[in-house]
SETIVO-569027 format. One record per residue: residue in one letter; residue number from 1; x, y, z of N, C-alpha, C, O, CB in turn; chain. Coordinates in Angstrom, 1 decimal. Glycine has a CB too. Example, Ala and Ser with C-alpha at 12.3 -4.5 7.8 and 13.67 -1.06 7.14 Angstrom:
2
ATOM	A	1	13.2	-5.7	7.8	12.3	-4.5	7.8	13.2	-3.3	7.8	14.2	-3.3	8.5	11.3	-4.5	9.0	A $
ATOM	S	2	12.8	-2.2	7.1	13.7	-1.1	7.1	12.9	0.0	7.9	13.4	1.1	8.0	14.1	-0.6	5.7	A $
This chain:
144
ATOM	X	1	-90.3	-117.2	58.7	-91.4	-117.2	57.7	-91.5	-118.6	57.1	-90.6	-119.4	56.9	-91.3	-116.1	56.7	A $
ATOM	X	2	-92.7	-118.7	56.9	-92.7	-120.8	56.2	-93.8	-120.7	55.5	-94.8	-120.3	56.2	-92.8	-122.5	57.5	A $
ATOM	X	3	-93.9	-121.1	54.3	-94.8	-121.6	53.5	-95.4	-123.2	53.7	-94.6	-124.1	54.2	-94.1	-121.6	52.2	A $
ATOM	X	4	-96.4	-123.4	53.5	-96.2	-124.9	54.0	-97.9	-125.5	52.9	-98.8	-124.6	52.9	-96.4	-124.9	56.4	A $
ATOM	X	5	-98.2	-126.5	52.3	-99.1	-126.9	52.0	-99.5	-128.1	52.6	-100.6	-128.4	52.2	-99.0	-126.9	50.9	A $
ATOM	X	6	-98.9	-129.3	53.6	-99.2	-130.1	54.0	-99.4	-130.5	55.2	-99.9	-131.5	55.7	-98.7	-130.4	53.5	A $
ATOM	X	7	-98.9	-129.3	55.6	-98.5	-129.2	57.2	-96.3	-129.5	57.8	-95.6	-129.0	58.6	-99.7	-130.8	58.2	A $
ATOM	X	8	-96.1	-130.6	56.6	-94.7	-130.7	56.9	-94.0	-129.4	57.2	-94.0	-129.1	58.4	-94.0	-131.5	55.8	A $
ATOM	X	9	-93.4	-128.6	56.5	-93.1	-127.3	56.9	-93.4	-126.7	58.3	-92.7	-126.5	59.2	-93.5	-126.4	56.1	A $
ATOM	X	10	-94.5	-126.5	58.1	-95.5	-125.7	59.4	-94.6	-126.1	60.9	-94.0	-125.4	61.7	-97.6	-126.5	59.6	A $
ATOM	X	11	-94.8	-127.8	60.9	-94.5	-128.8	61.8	-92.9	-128.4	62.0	-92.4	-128.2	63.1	-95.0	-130.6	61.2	A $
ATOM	X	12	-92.2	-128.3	60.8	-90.3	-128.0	60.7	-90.6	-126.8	61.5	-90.7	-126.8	62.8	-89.4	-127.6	58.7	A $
ATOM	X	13	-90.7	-125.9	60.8	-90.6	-124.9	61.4	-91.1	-124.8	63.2	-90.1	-124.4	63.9	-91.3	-124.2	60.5	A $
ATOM	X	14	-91.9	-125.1	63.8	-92.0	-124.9	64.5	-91.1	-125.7	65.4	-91.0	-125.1	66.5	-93.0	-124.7	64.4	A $
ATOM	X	15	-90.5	-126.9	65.4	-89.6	-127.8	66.1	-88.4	-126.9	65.6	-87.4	-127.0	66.4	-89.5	-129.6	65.6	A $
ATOM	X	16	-88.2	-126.1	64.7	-86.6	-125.4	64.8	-87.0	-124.0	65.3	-86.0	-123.2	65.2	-85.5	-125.2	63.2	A $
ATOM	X	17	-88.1	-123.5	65.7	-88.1	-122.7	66.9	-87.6	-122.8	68.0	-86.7	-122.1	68.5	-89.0	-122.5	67.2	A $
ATOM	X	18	-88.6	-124.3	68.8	-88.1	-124.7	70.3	-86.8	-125.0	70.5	-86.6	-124.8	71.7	-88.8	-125.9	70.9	A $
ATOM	X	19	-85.6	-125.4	69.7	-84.8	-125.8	69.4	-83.5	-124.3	69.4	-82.5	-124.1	70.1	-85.3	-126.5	68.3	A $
ATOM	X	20	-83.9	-123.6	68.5	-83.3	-122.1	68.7	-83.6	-121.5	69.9	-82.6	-121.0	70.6	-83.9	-121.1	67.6	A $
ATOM	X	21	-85.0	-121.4	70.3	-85.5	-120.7	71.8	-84.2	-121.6	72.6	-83.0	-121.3	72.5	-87.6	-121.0	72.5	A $
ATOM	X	22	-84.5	-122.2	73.1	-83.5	-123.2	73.9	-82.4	-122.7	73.9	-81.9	-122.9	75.0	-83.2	-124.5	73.6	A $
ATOM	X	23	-81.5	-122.0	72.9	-79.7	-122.0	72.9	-79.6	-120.6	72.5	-78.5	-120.2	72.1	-78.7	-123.3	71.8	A $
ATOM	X	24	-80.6	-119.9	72.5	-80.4	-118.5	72.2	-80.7	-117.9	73.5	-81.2	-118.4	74.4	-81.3	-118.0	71.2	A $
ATOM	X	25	-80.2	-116.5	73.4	-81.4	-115.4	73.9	-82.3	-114.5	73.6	-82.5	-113.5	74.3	-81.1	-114.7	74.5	A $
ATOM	X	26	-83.0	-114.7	72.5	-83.5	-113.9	71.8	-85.0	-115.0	71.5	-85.0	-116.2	71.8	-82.3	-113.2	70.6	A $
ATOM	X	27	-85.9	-114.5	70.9	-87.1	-115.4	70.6	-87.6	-115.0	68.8	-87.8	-113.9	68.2	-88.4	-115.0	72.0	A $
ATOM	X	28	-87.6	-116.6	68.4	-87.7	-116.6	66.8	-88.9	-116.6	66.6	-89.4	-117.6	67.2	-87.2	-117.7	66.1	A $
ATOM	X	29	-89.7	-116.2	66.2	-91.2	-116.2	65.8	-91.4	-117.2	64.6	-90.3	-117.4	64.1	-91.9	-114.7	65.5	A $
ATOM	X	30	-92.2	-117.6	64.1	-93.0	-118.6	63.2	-94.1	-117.9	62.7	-94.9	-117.5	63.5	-93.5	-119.9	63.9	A $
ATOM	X	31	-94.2	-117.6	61.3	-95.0	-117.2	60.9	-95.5	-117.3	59.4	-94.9	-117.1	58.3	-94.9	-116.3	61.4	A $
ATOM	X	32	-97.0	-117.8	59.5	-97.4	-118.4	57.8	-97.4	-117.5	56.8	-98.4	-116.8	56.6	-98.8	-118.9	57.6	A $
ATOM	X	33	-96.2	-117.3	56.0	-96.2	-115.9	55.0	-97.8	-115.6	54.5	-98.3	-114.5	54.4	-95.1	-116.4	53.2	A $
ATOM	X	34	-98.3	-116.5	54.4	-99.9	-116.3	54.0	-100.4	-115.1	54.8	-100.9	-114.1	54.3	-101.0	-117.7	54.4	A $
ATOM	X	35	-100.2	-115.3	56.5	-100.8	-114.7	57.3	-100.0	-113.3	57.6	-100.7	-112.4	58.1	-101.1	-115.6	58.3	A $
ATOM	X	36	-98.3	-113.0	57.5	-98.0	-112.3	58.6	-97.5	-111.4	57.4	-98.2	-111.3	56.4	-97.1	-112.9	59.9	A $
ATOM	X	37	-96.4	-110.6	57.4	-95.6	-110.0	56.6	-94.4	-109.4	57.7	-94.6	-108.7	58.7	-96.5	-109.0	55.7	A $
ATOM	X	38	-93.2	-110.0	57.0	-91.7	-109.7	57.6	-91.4	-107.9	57.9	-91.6	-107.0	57.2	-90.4	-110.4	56.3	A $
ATOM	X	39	-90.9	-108.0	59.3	-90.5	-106.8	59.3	-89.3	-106.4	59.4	-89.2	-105.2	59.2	-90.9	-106.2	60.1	A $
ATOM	X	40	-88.2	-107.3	59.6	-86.9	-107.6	59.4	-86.3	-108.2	58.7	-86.7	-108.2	57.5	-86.5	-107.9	60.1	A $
ATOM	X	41	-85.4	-108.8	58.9	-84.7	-110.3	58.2	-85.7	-110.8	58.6	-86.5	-110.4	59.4	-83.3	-111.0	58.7	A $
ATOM	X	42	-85.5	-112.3	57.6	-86.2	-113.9	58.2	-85.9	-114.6	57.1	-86.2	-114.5	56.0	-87.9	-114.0	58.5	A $
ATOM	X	43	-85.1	-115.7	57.8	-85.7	-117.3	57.3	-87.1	-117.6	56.8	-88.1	-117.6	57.5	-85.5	-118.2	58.4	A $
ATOM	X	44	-87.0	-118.0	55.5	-87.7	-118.6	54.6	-88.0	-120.1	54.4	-87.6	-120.7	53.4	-87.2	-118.2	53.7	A $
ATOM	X	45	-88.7	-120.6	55.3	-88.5	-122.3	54.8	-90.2	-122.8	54.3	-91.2	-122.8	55.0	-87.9	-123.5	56.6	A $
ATOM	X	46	-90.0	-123.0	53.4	-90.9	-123.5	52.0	-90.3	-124.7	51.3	-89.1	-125.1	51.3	-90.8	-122.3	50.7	A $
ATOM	X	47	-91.9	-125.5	50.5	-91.5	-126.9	50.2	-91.0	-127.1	48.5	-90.3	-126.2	48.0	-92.9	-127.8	50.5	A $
ATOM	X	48	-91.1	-127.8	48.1	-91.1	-127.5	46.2	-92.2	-128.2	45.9	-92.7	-129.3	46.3	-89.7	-128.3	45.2	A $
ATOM	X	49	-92.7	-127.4	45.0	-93.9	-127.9	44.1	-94.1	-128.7	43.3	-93.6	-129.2	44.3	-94.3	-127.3	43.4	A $
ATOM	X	50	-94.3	-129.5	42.5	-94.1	-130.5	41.5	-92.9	-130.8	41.4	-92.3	-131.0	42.4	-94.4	-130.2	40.4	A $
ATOM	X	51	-92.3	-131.0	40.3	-91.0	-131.7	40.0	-90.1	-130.8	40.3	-89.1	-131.2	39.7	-90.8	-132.1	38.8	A $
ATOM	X	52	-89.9	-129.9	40.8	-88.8	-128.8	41.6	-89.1	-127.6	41.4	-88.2	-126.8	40.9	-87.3	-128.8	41.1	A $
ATOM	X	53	-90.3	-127.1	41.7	-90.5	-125.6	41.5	-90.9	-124.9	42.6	-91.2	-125.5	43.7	-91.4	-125.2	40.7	A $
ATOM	X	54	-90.8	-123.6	42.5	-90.9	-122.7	43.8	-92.7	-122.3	43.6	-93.3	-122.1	42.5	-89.6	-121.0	43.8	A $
ATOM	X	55	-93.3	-122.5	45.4	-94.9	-122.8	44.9	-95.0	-121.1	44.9	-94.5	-120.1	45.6	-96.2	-123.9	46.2	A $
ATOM	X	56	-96.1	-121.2	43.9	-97.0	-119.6	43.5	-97.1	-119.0	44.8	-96.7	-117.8	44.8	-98.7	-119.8	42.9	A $
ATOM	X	57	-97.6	-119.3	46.1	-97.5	-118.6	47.0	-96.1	-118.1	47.7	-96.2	-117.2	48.6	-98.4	-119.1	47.8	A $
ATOM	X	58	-94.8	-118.4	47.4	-93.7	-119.0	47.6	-93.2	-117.2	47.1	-92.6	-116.4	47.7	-93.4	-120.5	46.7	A $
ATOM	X	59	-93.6	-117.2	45.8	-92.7	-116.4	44.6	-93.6	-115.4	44.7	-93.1	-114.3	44.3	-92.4	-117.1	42.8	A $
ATOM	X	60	-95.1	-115.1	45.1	-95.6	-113.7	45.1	-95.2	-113.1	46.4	-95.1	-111.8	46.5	-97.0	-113.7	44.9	A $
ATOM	X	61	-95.0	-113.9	47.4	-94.3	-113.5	48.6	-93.1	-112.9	48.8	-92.8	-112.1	49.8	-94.1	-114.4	49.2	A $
ATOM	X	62	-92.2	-113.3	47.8	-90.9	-112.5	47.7	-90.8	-111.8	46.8	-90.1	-110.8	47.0	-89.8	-113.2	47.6	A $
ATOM	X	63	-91.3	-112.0	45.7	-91.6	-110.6	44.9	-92.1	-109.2	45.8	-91.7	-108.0	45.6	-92.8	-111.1	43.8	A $
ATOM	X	64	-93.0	-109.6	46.9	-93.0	-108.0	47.5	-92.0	-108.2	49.2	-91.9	-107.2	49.9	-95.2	-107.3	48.0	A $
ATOM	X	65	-91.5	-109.3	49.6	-90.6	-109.0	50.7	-89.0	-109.6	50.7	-88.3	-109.9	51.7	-91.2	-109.6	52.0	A $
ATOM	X	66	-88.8	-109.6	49.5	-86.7	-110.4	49.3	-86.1	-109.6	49.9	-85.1	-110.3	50.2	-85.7	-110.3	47.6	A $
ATOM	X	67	-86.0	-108.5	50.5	-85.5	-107.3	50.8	-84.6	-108.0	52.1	-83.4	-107.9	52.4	-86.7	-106.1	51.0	A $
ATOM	X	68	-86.1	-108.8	53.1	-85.4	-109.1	54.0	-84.8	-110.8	54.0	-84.3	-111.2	55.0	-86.2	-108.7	55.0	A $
ATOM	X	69	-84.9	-111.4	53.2	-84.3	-112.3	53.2	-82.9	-113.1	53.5	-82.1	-113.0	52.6	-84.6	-112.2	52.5	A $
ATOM	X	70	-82.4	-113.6	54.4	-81.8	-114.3	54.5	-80.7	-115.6	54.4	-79.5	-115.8	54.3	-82.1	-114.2	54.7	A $
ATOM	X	71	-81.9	-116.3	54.3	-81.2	-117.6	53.8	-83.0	-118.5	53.6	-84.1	-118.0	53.7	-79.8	-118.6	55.5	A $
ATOM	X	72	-82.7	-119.7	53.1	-83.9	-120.4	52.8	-83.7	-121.9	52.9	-82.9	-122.6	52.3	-84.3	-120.0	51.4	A $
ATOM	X	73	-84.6	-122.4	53.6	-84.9	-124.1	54.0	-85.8	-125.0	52.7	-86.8	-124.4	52.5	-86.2	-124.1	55.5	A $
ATOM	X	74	-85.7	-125.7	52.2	-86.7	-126.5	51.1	-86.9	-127.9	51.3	-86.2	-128.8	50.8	-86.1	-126.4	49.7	A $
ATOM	X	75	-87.8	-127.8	52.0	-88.3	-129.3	51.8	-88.7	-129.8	50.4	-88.9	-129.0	49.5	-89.5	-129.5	52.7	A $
ATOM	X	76	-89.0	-131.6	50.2	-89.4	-132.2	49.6	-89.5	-133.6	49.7	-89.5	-134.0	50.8	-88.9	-131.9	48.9	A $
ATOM	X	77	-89.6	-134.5	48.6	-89.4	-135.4	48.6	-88.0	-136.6	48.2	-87.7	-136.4	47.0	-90.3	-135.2	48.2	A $
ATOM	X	78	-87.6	-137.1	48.5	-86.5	-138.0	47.8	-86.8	-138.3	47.0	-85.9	-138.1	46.2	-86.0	-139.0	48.1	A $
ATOM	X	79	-87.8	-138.8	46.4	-88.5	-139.5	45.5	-88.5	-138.9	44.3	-89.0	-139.6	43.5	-89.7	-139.8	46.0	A $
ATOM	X	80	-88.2	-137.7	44.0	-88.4	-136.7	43.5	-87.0	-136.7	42.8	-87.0	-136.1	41.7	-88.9	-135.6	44.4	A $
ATOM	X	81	-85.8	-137.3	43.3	-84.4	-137.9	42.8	-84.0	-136.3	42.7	-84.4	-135.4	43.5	-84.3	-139.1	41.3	A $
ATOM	X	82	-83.3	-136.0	41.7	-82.7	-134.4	41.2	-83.1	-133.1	41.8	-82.4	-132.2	42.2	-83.1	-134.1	39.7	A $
ATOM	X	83	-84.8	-133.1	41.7	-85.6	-132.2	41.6	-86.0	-132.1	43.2	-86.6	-131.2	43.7	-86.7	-132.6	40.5	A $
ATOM	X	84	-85.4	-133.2	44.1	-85.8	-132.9	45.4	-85.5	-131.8	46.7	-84.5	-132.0	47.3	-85.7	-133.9	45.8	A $
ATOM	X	85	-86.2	-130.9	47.0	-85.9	-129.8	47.3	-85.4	-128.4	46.6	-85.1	-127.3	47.1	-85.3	-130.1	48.0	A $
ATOM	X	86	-85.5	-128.9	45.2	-85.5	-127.6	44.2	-85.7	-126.4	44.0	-85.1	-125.5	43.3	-85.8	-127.6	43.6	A $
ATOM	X	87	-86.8	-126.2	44.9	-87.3	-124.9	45.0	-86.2	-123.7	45.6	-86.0	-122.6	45.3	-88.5	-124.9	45.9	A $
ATOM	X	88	-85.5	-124.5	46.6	-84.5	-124.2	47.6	-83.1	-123.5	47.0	-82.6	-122.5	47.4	-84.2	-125.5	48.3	A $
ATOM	X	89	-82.7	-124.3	45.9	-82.0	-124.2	44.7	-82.4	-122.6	43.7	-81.7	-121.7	43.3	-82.4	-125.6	43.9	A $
ATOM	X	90	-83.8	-122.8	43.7	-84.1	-122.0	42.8	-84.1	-120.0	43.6	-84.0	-118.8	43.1	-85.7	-122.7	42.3	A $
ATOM	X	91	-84.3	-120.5	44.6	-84.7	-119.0	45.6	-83.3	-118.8	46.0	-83.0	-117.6	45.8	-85.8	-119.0	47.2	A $
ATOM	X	92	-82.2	-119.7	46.5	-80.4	-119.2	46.8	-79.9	-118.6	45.2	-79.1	-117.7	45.0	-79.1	-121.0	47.4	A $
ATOM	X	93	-80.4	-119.3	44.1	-79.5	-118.8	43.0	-80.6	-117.4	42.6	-80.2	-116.3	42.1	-79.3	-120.3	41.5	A $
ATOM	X	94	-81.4	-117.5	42.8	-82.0	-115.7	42.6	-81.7	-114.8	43.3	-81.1	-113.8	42.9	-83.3	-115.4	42.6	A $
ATOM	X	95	-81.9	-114.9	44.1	-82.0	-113.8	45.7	-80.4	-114.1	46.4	-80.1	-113.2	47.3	-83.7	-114.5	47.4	A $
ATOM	X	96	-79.2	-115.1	46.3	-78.2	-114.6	46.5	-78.1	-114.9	48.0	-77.3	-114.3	48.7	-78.0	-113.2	45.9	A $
ATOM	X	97	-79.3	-116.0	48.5	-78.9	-116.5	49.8	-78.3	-117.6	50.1	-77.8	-118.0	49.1	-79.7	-116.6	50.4	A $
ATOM	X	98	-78.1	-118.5	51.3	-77.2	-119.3	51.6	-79.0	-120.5	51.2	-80.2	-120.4	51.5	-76.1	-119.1	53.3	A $
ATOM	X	99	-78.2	-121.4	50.6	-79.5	-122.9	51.6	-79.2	-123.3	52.7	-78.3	-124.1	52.9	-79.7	-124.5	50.9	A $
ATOM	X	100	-79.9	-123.0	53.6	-79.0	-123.5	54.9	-79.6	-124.8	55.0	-78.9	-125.6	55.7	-79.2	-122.7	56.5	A $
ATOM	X	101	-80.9	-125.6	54.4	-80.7	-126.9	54.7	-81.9	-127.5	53.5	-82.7	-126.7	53.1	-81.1	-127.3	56.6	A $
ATOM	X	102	-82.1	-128.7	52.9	-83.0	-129.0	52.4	-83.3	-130.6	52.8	-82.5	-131.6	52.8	-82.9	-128.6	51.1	A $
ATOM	X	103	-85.0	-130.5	53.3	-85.1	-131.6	54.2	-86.1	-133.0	53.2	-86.6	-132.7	52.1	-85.8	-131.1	55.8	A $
ATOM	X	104	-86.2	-133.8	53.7	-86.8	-134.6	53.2	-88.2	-134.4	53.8	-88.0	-134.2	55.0	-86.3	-135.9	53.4	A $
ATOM	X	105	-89.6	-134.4	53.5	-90.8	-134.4	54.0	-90.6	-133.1	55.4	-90.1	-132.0	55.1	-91.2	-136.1	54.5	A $
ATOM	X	106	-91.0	-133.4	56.5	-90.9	-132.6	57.6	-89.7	-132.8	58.3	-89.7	-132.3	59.5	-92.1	-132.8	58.3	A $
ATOM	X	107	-88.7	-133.4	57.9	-87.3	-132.9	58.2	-87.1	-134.2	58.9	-87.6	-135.3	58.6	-87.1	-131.4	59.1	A $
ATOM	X	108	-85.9	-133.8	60.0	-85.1	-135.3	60.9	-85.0	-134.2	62.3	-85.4	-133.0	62.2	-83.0	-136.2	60.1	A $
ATOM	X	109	-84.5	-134.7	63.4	-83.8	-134.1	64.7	-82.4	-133.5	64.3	-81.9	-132.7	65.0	-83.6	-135.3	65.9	A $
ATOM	X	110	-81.9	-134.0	63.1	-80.4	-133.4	62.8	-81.2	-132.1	61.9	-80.4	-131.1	62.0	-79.1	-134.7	61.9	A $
ATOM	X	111	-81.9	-131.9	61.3	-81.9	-130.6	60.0	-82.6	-129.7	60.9	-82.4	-128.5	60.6	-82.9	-130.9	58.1	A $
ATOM	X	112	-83.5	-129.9	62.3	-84.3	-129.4	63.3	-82.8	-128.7	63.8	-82.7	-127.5	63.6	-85.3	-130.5	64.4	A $
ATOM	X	113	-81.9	-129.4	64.2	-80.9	-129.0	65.0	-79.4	-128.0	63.8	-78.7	-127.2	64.3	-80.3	-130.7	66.0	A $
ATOM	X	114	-79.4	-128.3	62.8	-78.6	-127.8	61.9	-79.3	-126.0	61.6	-78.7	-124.9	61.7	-78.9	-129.1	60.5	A $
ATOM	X	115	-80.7	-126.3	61.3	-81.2	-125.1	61.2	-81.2	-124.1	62.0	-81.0	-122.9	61.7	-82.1	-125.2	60.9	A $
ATOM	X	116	-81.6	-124.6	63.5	-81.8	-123.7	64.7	-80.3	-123.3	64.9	-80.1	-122.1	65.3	-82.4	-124.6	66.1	A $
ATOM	X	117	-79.4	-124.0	64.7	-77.9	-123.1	64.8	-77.5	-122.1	63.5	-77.1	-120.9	63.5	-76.4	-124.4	64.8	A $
ATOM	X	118	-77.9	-122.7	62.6	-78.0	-121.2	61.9	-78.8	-120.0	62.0	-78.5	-118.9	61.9	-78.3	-121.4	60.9	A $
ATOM	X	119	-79.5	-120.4	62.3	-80.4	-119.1	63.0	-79.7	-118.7	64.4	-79.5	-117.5	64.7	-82.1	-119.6	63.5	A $
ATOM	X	120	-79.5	-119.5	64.9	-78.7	-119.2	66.7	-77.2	-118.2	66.0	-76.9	-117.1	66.4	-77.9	-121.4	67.8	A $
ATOM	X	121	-76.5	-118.8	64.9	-75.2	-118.2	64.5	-75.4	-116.9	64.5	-74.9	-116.0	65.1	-74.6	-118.7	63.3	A $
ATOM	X	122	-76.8	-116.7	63.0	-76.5	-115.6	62.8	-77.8	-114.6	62.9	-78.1	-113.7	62.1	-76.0	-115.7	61.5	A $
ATOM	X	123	-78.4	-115.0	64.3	-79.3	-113.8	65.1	-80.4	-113.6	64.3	-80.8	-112.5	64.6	-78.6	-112.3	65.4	A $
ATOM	X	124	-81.1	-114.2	63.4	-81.9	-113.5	62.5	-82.8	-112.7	63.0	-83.0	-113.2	64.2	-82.6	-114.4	61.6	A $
ATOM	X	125	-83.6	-111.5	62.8	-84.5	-111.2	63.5	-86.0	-111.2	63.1	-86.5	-110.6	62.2	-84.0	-110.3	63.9	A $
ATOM	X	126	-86.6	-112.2	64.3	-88.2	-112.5	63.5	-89.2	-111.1	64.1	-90.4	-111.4	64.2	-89.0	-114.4	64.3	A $
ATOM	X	127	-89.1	-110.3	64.3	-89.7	-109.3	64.5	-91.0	-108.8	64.0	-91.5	-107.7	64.4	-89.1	-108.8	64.3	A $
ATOM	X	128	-91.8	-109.8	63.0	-93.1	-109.8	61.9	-94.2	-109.3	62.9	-94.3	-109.4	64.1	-93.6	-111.4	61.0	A $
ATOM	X	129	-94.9	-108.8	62.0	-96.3	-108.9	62.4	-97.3	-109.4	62.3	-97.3	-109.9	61.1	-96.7	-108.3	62.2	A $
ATOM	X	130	-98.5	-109.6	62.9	-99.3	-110.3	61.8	-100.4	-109.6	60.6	-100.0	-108.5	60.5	-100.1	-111.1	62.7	A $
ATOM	X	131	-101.1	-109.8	60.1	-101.7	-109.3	59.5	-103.3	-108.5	60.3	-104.0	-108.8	61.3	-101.6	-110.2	58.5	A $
ATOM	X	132	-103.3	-108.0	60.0	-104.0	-106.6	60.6	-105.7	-107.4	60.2	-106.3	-107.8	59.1	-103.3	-104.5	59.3	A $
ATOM	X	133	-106.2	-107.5	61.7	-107.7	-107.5	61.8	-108.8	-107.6	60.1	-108.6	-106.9	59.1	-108.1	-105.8	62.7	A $
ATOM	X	134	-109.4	-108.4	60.2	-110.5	-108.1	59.2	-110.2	-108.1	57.9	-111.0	-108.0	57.0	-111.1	-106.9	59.4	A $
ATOM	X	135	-108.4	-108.4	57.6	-108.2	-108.6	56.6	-108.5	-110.5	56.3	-108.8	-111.4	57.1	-106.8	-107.9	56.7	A $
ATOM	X	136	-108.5	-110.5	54.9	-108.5	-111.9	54.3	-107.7	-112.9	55.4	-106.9	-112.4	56.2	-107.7	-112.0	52.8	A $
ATOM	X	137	-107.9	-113.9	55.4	-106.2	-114.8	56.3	-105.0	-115.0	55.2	-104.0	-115.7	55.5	-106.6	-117.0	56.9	A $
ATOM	X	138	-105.0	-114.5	54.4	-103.9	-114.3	53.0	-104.2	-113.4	51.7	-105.2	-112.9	51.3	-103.8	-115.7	52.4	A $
ATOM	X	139	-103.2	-113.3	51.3	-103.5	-112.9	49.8	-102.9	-113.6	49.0	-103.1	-113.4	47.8	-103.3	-111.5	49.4	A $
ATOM	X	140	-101.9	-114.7	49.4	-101.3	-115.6	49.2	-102.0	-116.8	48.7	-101.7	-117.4	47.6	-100.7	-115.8	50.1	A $
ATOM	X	141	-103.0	-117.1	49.5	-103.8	-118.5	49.4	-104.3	-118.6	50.0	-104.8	-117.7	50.7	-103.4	-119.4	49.4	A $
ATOM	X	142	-104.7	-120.1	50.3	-105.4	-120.8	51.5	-104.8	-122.1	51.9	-104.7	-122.5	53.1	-107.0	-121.2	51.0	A $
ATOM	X	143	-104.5	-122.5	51.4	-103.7	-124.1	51.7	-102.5	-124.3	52.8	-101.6	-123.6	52.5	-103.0	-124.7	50.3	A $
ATOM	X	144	-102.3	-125.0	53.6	-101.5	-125.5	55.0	-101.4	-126.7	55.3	-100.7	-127.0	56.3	-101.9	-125.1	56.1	A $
């Protein structure tokens, strides 16, 4: 599952799919929390909002699916010094998951390859759906 407002995420996410597909046997799905809703476990990778916050579409998302949560990815900025990747910070110390990685912008080939072994380690299962015909494309938002 990935939140994404700029496309950086979207773009992460999907390079630590091909990356997991490759050294697994099993197949990870990608899917825009906006659009799908988790039916198992899943990785969470979302960016931070301003100066280190978890974005609104971010926190109404897990307010109705923490259940299956995992672990969680946070992108950001360096630039951002303290506050960079915060959000990431903010969702492991609530929900009681691991950060398995927090990247700069849309990540590197090492946090692509760091992440997909955590997912490869510990089997997550992407099993989601998408959202059902004729509905809105979110109730989350609009932004990607």
């Amino acid at each position: 599952m990935y939140d994404s407002m700029t496309g950086n995420v979207r773009r992460f996410a999907a390079g630590v799919q091909a990356l997991a597909q490759g050294t697994a046997d099993r197949q990870f799905e990608v899917l825009d929390l906006r659009k799908a809703v988790p039916s198992g476990d899943f990785l969470l990778m979302t960016y931070t909002f301003g100066s280190g916050g978890v974005p609104e579409t971010t926190a109404r998302f897990l307010d109705d699916h923490a259940a299956g949560l995992r672990g969680v990815v946070s992108s950001g900025s360096f630039h951002w010094g303290a506050n960079f990747g915060r959000a990431g910070d903010h969702i492991s110390g609530r929900y009681g998951v691991p950060l398995v990685a927090r990247i700069n912008k849309g990540g590197t080939l090492t946090d692509r390859q760091t992440v997909a072994a955590w997912l490869t380690e510990h089997w997550i299962q992407h099993s989601n759906r998408p959202a059902q015909a004729g509905q809105p494309r979110s109730a989350y938002g609009t932004l990607d």
